[in-house]
GUMARDO-539106 format. One record per atom (N, C-alpha, C): residue number from 1; residue in one letter; y, z, x; atom name. Coordinates in Angstrom, 2 decimals, padded with zeros to 5 digits, always signed. Last residue first. Example, Ala and Ser with C-alpha at 12.3 -4.5 7.8 and 13.67 -1.06 7.14 Angstrom:
resi|resn|v|w|u|name
2|s|-002.25|+007.08|+012.85|N
2|s|-001.06|+007.14|+013.67|CA
2|s|+000.03|+007.87|+012.90|C
1|a|-005.69|+007.80|+013.19|N
1|a|-004.50|+007.80|+012.30|CA
1|a|-003.30|+007.80|+013.20|C
***
This chain:
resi|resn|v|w|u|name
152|x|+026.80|-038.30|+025.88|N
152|x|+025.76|-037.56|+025.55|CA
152|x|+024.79|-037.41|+027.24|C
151|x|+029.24|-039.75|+025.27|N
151|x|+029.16|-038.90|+026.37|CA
151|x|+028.31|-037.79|+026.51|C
150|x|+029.78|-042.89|+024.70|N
150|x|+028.96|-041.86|+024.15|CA
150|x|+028.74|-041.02|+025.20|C
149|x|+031.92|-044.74|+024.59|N
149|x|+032.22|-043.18|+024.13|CA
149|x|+030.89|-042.11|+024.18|C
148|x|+031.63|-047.12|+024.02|N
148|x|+031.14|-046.91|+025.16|CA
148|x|+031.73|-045.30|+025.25|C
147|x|+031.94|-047.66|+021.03|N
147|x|+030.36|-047.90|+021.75|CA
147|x|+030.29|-047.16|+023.00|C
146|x|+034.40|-047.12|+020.82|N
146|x|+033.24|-046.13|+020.03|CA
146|x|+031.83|-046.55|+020.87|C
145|x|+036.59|-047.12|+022.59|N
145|x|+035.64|-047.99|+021.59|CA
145|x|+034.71|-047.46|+022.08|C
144|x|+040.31|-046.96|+023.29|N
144|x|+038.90|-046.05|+022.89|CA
144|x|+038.25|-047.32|+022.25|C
143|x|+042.94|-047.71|+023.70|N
143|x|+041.84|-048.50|+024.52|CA
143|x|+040.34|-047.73|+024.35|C
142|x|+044.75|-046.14|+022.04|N
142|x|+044.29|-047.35|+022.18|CA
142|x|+043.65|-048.31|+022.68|C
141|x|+043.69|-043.43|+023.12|N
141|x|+043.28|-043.76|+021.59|CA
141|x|+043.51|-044.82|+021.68|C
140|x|+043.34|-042.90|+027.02|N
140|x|+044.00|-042.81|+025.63|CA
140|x|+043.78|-043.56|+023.83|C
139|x|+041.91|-042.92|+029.15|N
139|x|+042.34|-044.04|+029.15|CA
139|x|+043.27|-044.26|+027.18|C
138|x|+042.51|-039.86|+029.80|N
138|x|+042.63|-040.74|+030.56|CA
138|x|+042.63|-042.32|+030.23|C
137|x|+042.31|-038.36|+027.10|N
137|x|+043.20|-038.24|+028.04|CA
137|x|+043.72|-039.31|+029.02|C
136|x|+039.89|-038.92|+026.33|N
136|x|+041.21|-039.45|+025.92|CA
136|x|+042.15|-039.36|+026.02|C
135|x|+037.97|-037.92|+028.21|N
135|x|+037.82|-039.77|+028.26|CA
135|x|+039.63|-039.73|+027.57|C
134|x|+038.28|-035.84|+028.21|N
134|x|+038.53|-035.81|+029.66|CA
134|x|+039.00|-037.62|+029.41|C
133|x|+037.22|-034.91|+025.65|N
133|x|+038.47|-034.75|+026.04|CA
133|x|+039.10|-035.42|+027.33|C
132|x|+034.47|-035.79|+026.09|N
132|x|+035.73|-036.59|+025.81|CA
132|x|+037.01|-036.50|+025.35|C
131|x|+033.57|-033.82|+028.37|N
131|x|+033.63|-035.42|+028.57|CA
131|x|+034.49|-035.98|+027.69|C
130|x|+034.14|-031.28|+026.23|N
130|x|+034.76|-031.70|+027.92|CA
130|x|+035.18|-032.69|+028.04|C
129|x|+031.82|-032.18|+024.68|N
129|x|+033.11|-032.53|+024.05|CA
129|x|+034.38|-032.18|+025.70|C
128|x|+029.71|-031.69|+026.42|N
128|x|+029.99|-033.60|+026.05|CA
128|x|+031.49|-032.90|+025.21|C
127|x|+030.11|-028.69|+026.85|N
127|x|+030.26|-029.87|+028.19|CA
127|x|+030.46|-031.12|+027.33|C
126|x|+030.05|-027.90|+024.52|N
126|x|+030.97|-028.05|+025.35|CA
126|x|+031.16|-028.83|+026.30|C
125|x|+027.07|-028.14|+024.83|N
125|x|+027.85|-028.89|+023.25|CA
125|x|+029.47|-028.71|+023.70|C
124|x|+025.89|-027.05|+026.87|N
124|x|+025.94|-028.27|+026.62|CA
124|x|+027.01|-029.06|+025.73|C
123|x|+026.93|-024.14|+025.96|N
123|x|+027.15|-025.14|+027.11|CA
123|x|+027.35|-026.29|+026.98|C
122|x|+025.25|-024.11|+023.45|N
122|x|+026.46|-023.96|+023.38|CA
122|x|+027.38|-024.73|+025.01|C
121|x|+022.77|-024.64|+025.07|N
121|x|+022.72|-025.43|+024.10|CA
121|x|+024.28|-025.37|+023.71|C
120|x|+022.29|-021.60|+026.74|N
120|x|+022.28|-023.30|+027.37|CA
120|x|+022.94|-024.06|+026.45|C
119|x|+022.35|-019.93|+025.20|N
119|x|+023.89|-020.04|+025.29|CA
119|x|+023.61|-021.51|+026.00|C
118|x|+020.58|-021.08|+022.31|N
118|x|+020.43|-020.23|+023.48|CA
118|x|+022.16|-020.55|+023.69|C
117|x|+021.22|-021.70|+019.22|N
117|x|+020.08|-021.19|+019.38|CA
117|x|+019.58|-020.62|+020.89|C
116|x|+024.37|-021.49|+018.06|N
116|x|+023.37|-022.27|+018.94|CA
116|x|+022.15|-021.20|+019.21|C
115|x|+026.42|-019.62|+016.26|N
115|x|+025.39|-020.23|+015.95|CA
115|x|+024.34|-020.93|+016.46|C
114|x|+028.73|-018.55|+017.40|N
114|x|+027.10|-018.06|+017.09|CA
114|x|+025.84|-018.67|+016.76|C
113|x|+030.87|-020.30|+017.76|N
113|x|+029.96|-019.40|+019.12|CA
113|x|+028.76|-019.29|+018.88|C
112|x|+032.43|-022.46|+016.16|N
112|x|+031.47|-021.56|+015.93|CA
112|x|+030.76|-021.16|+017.05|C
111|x|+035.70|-023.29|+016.14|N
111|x|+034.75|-023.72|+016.84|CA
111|x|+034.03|-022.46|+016.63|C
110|x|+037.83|-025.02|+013.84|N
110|x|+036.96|-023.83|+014.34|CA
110|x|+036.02|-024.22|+014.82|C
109|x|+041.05|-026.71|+015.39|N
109|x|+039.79|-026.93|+014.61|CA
109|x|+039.00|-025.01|+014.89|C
108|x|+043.93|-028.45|+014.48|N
108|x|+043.42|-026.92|+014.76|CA
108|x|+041.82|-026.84|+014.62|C
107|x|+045.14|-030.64|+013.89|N
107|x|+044.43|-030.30|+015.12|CA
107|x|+044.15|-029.29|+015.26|C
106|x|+047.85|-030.06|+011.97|N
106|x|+047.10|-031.08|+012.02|CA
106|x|+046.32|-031.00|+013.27|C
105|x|+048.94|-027.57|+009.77|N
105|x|+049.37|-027.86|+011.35|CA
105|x|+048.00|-028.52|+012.11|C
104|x|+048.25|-026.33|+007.59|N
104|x|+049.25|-027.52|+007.71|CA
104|x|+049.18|-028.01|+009.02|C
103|x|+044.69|-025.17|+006.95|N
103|x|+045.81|-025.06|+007.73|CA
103|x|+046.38|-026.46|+007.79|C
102|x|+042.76|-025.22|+005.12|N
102|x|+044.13|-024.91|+004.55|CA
102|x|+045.39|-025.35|+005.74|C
101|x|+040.33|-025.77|+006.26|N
101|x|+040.40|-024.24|+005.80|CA
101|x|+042.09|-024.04|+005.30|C
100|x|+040.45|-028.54|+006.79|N
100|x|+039.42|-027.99|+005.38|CA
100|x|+039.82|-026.71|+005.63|C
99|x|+042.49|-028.57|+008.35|N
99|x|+042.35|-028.77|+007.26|CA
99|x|+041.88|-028.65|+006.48|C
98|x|+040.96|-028.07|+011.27|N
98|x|+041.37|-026.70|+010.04|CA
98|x|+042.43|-026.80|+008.86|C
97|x|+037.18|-028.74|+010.79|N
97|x|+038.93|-028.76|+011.14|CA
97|x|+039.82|-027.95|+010.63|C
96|x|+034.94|-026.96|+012.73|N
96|x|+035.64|-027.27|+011.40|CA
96|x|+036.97|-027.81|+011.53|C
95|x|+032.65|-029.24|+014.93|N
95|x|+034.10|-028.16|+014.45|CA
95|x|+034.79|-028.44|+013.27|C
94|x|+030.02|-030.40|+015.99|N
94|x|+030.99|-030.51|+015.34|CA
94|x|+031.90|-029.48|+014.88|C
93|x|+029.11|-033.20|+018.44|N
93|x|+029.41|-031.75|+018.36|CA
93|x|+030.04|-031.94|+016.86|C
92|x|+028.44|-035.63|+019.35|N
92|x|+027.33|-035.16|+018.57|CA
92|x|+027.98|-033.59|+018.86|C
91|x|+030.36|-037.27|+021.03|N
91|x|+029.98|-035.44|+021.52|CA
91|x|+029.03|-035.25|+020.65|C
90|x|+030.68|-039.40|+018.86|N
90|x|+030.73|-040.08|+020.81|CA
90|x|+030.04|-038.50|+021.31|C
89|x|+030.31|-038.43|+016.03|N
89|x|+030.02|-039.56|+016.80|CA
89|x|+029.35|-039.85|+018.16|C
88|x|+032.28|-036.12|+016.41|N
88|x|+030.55|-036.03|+016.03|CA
88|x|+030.17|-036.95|+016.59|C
87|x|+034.69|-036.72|+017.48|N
87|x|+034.14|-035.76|+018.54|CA
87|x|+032.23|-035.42|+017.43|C
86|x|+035.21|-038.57|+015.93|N
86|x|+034.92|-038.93|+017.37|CA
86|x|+034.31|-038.16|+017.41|C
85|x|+035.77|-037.44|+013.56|N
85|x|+034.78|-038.11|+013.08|CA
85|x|+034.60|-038.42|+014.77|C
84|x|+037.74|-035.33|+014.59|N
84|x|+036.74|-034.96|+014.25|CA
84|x|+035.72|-036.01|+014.25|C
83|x|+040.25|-037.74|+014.38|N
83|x|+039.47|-036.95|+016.09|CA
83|x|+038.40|-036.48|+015.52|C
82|x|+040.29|-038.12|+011.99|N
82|x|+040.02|-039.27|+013.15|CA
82|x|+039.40|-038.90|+014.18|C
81|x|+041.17|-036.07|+010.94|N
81|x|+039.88|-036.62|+010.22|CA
81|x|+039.29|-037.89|+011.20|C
80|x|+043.41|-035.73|+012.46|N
80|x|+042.68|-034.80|+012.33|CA
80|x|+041.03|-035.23|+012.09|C
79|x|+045.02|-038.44|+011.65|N
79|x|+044.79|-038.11|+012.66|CA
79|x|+043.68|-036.89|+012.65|C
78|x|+044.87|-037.48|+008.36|N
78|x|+044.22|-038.71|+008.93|CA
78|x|+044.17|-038.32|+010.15|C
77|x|+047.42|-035.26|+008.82|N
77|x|+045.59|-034.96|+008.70|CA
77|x|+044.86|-036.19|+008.56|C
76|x|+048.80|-036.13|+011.97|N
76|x|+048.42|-036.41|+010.43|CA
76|x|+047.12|-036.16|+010.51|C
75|x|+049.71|-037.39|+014.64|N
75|x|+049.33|-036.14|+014.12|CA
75|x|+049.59|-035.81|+012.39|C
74|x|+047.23|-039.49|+015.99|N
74|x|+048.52|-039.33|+015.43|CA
74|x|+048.47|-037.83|+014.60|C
73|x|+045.40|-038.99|+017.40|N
73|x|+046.06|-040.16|+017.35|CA
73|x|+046.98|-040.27|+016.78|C
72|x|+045.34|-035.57|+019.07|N
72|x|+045.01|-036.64|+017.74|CA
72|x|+045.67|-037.75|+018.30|C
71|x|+045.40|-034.18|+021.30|N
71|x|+044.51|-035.40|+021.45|CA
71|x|+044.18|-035.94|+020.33|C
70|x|+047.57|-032.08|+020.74|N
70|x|+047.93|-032.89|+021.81|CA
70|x|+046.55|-034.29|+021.87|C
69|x|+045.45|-030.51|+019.04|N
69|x|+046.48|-031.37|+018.48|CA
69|x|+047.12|-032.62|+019.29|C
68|x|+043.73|-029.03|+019.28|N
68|x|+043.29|-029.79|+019.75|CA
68|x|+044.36|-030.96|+019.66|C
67|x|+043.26|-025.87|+019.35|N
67|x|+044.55|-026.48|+019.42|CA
67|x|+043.68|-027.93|+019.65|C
66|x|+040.27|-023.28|+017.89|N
66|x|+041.02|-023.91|+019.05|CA
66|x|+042.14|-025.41|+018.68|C
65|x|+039.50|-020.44|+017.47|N
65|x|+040.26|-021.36|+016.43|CA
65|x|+041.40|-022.13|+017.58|C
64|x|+036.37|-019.44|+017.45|N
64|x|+037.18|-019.99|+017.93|CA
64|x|+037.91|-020.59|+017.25|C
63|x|+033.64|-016.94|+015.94|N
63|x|+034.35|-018.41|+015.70|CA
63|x|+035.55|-018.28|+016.57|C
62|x|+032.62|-014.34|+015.13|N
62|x|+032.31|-015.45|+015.30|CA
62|x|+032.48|-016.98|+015.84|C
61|x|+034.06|-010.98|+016.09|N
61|x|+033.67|-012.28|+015.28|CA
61|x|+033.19|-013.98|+016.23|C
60|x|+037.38|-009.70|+017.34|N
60|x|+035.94|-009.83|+017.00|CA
60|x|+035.70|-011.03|+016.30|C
59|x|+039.31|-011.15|+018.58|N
59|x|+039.50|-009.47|+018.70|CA
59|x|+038.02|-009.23|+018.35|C
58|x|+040.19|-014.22|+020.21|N
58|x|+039.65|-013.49|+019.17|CA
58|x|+039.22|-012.08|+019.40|C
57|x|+043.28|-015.97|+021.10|N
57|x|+042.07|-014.89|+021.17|CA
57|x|+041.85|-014.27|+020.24|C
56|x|+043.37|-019.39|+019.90|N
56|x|+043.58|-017.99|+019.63|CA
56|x|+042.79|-016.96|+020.14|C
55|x|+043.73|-021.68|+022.48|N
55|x|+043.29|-021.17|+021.74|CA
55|x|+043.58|-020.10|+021.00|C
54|x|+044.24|-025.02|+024.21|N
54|x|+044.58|-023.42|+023.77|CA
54|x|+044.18|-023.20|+022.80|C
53|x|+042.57|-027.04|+026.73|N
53|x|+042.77|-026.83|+025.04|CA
53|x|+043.37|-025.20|+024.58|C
52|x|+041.84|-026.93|+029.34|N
52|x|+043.27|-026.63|+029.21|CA
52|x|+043.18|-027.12|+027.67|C
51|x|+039.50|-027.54|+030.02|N
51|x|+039.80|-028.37|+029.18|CA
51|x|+041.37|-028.09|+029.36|C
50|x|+038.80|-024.47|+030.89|N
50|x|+039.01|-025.64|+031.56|CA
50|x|+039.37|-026.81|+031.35|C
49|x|+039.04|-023.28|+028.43|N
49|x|+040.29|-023.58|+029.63|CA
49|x|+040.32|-024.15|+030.49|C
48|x|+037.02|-024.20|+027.09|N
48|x|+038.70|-024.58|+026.13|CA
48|x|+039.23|-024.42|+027.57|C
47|x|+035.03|-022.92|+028.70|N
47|x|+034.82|-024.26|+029.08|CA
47|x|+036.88|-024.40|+028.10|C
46|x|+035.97|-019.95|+028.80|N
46|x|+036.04|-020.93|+029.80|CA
46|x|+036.35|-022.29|+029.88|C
45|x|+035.28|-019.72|+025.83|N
45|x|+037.00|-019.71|+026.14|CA
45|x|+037.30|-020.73|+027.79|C
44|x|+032.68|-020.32|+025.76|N
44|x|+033.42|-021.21|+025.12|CA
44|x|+034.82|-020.25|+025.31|C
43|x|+031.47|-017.90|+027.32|N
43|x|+031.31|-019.46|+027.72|CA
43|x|+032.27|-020.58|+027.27|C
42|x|+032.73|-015.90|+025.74|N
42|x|+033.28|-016.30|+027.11|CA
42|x|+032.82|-017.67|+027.74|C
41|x|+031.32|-015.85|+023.39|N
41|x|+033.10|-015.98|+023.55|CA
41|x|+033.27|-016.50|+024.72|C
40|x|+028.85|-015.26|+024.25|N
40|x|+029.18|-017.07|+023.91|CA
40|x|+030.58|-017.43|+023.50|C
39|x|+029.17|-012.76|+024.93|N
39|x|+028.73|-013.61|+026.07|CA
39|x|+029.05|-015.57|+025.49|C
38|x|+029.48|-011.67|+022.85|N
38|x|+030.64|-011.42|+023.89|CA
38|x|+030.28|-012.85|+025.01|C
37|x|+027.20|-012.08|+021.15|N
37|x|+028.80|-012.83|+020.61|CA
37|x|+029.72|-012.67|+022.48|C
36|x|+025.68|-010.74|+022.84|N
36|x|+025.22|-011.75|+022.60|CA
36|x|+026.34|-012.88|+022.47|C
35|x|+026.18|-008.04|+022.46|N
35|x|+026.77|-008.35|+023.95|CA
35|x|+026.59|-010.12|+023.60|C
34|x|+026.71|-007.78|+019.34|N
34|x|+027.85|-007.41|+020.31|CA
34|x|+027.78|-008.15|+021.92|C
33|x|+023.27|-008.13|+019.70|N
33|x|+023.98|-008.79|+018.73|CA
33|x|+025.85|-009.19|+019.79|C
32|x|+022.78|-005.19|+021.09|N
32|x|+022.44|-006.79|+021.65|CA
32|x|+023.26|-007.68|+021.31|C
31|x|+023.85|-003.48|+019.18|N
31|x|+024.56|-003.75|+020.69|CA
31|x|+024.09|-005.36|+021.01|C
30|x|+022.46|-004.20|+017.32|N
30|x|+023.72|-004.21|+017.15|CA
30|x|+024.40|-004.20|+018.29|C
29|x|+019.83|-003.18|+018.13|N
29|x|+019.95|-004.45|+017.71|CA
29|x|+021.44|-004.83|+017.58|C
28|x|+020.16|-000.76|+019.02|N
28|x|+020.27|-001.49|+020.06|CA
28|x|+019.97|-002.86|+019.63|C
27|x|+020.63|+000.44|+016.22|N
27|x|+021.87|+000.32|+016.76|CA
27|x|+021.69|-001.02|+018.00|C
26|x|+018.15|-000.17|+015.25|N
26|x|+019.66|-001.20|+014.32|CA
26|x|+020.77|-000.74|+015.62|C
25|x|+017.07|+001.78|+016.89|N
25|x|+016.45|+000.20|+016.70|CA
25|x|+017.90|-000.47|+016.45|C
24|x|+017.96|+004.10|+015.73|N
24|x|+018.78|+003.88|+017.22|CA
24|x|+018.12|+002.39|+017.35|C
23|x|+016.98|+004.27|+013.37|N
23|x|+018.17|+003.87|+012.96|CA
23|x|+018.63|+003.45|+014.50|C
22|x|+014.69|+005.21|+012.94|N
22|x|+014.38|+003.52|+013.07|CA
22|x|+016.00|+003.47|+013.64|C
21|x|+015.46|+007.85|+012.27|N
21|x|+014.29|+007.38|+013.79|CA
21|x|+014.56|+006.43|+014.47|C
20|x|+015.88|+007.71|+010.06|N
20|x|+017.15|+008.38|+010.92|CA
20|x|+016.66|+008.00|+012.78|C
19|x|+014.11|+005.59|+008.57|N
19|x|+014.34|+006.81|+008.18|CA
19|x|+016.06|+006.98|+009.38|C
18|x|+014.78|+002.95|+005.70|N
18|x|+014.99|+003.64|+006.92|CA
18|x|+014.70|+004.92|+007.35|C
17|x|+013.62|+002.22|+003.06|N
17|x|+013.96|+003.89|+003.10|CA
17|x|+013.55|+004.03|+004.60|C
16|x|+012.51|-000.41|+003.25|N
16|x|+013.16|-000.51|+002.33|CA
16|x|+014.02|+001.04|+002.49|C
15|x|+011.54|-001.55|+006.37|N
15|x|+010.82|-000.41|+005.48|CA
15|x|+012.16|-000.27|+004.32|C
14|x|+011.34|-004.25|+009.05|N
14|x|+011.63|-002.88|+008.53|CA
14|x|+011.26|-002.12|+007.10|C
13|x|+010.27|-006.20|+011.29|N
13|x|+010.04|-005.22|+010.23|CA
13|x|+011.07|-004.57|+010.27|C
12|x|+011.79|-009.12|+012.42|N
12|x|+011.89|-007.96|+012.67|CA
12|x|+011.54|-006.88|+011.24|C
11|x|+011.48|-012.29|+011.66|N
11|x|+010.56|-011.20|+012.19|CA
11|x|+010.62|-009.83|+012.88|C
10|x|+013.42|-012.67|+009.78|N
10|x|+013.51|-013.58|+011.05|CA
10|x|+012.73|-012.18|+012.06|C
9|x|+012.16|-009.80|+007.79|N
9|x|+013.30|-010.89|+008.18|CA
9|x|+013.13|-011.27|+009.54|C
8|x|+009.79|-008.13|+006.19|N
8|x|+010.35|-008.95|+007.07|CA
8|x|+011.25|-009.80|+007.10|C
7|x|+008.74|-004.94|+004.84|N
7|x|+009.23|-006.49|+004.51|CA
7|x|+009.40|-007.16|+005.90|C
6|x|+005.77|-003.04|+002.78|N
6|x|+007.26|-003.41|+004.46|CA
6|x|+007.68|-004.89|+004.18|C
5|x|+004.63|-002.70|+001.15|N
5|x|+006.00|-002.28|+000.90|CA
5|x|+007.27|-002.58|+002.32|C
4|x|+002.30|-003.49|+002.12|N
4|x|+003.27|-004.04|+000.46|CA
4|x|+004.54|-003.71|+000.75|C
3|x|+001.78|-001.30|+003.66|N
3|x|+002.03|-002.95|+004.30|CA
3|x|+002.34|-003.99|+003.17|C
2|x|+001.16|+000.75|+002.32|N
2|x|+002.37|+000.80|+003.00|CA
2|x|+002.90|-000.61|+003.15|C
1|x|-001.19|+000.00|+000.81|N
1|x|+000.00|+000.00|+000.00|CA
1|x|+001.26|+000.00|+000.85|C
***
């Protein structure tokens, strides 16, 4: 009857009436968690500064709310909806823009930390959007074509 009553999530048991025992578990799951976010803040503030993209520092949480504005094509939420559809395309990355969350000010996008499955994979997904920050900078939005963009 006990093993009815235990449950599971993304395979960690637990028991519906914690006792006070289990509870230092949730904490060093909560630290982990804490060092986990700390560690994919810092991969992704690095790689935005090496990019020289600015950002908001974040106090806690999930997500980056990085400037990308200086590399629209024009700065109109068309421009916005332009750079995004690149940076899936040519980076297979993707960031919210921050038109869909309301914001007036055309290039703001969210960039999500938590969600990659190792910090390798968050790396990576920085590194190809790097590459084409690095591409539209240098030969700029009127000489871009999509074919030879792919900086995978």
């Amino acid at each position: 009857m006990a093993d009815q009553q235990r449950s599971s999530r993304r395979g960690l048991d637990y028991e519906p009436n914690e006792t006070p025992s289990r509870m230092a578990s949730v904490d060093d799951f909560l630290d982990r968690s804490r060092a986990e976010l700390e560690r994919a803040y810092a991969i992704a503030t690095r790689k935005l500064d090496e990019m020289v993209v600015p950002y908001v520092r974040a106090e806690a949480g999930m997500f980056l709310y990085a400037d990308f504005s200086s590399l629209l094509p024009f700065a109109t939420p068309a421009g916005e909806e332009r750079f995004a559809a690149l940076v899936v395309e040519a980076a297979r990355v993707v960031m919210t823009p921050g038109g869909s969350m309301r914001d007036p000010r055309p290039g703001w996008f969210r960039i999500c930390t938590a969600y990659y499955s190792t910090h390798e994979v968050l790396e990576i997904a920085l590194e190809r959007l790097s590459r084409l920050v690095i591409k539209i900078r240098s030969i700029g939005w009127e000489n871009l074509e999509s074919a030879k963009l792919r900086v995978l």
